[in-house]
Structures are given as C-alpha cells and as structure tokens.
C-alpha positions as CSV (number, residue, x, y, z in Angstrom):
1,X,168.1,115.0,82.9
2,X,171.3,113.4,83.4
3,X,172.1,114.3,86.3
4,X,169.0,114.2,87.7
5,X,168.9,110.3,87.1
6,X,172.4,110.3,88.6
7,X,171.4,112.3,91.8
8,X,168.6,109.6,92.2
9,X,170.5,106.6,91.9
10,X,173.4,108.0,94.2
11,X,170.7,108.7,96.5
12,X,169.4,105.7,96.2
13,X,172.9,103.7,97.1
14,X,172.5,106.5,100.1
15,X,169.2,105.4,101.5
16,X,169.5,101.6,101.1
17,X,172.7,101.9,103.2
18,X,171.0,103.8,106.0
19,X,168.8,101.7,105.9
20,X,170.0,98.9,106.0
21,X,172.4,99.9,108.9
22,X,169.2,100.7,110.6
23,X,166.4,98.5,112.1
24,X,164.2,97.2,109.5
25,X,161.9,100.3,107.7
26,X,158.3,100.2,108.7
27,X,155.0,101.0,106.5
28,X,153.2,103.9,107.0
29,X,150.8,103.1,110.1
30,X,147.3,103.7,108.3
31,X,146.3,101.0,105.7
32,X,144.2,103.4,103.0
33,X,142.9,101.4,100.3
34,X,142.5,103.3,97.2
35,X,139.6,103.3,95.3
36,X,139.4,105.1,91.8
37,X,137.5,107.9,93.6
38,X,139.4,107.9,96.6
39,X,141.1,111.6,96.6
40,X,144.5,111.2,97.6
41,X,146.4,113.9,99.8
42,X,149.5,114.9,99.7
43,X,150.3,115.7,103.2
44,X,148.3,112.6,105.1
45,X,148.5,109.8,102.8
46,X,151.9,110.6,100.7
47,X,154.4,112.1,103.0
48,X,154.1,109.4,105.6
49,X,155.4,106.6,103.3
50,X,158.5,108.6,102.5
51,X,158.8,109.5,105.7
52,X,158.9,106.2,107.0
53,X,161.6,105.3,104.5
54,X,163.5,107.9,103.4
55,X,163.5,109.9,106.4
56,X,167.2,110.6,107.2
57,X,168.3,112.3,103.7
58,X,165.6,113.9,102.0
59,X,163.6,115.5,105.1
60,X,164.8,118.8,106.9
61,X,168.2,118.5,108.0
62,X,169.1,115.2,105.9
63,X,171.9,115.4,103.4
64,X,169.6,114.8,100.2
65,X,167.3,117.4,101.6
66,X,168.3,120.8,99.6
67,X,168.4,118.9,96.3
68,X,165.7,116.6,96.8
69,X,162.7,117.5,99.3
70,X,160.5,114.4,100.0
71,X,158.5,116.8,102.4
72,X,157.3,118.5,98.8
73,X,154.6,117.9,97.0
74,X,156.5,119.4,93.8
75,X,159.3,117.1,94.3
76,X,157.1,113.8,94.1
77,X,155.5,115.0,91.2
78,X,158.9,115.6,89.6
79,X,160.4,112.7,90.2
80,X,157.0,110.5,89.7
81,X,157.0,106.6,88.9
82,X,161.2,106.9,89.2
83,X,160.5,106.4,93.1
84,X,159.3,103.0,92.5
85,X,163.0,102.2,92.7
86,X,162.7,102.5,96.5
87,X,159.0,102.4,97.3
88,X,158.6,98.9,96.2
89,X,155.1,98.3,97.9
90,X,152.6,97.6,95.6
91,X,149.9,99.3,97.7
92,X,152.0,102.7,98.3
93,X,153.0,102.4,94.7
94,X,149.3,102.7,93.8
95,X,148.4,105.5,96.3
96,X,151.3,107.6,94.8
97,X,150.0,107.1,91.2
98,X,146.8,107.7,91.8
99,X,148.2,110.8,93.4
100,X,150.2,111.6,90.5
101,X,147.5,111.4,88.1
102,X,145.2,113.9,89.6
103,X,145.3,117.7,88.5
C-alpha cells in the first residue's frame, strides 16, 4: 500500500511537470451531465478525461504506462477517489464516482 501511494505521488510530480511544460491541458470535448441513472462507460466517458490529462505517462508507450495503465478500466477502479489529486474538475470527479460506484 506503500508504495503504491508512493508510485502515485511520484507520478503525480511527473504529470504536473509535463504538463505544465506543455500548453495548457484541455477537458474532454463532450460535456455529459450525470444524472443518478445516467450509466457511465468506461471507454467513452472515462478514458477521455485521462486521456486529455495524463496522456504522455500512463497511456501506451508513456513511462508510467506498465505500472499504471489509465487506458484500464481495472486500474481506475484500483486507484478510485486517489485520482482526485489530479483530476480536480468537479464535474469529471462526479462522472468517475458514479462510475466507481456501479457493479
């Protein structure tokens, strides 16, 4: 557990320097509002809000990639509400719990 919470904050001092060397991050394009029945999907209304931040180390070919896969649904559910530390939109943050609380 350790060193799972060190991996994520060393990843996190990662990511915010790439991106902050690069141009500013952008949202996902779609605006989904959630609703309490809304069913949330993994691959169309997840994965594009990591991939439009944390793109360059934990997708394929990224240096984060073989320890921590944001391109798996297994991984988000792993990891859960700890991503809040860079997904600090309070809309994305409620998509991804309402995707964490389904079965």
């Amino acid at each position: 557990m350790i060193l799972l919470v060190l991996a994520i904050a060393l990843s996190s001092y990662s990511c915010a320097r790439t991106i902050g060397a690069s141009s500013t991050a952008t949202a996902p394009a779609k605006d989904v509002r959630v609703t309490d029945q809304t069913r949330v999907n993994f691959e169309t209304d997840i994965q594009p809000i990591f991939k439009a931040r944390c793109q360059n180390c934990h997708f394929p070919g990224g240096r984060m990639y073989d320890k921590l896969p944001f391109d798996k649904e297994e991984t988000i559910r792993k990891l859960g509400t700890k991503l809040f530390t860079r997904i600090r939109d309070e809309q994305d943050q409620k998509l991804i719990k309402q995707f964490l609380a389904q079965s």
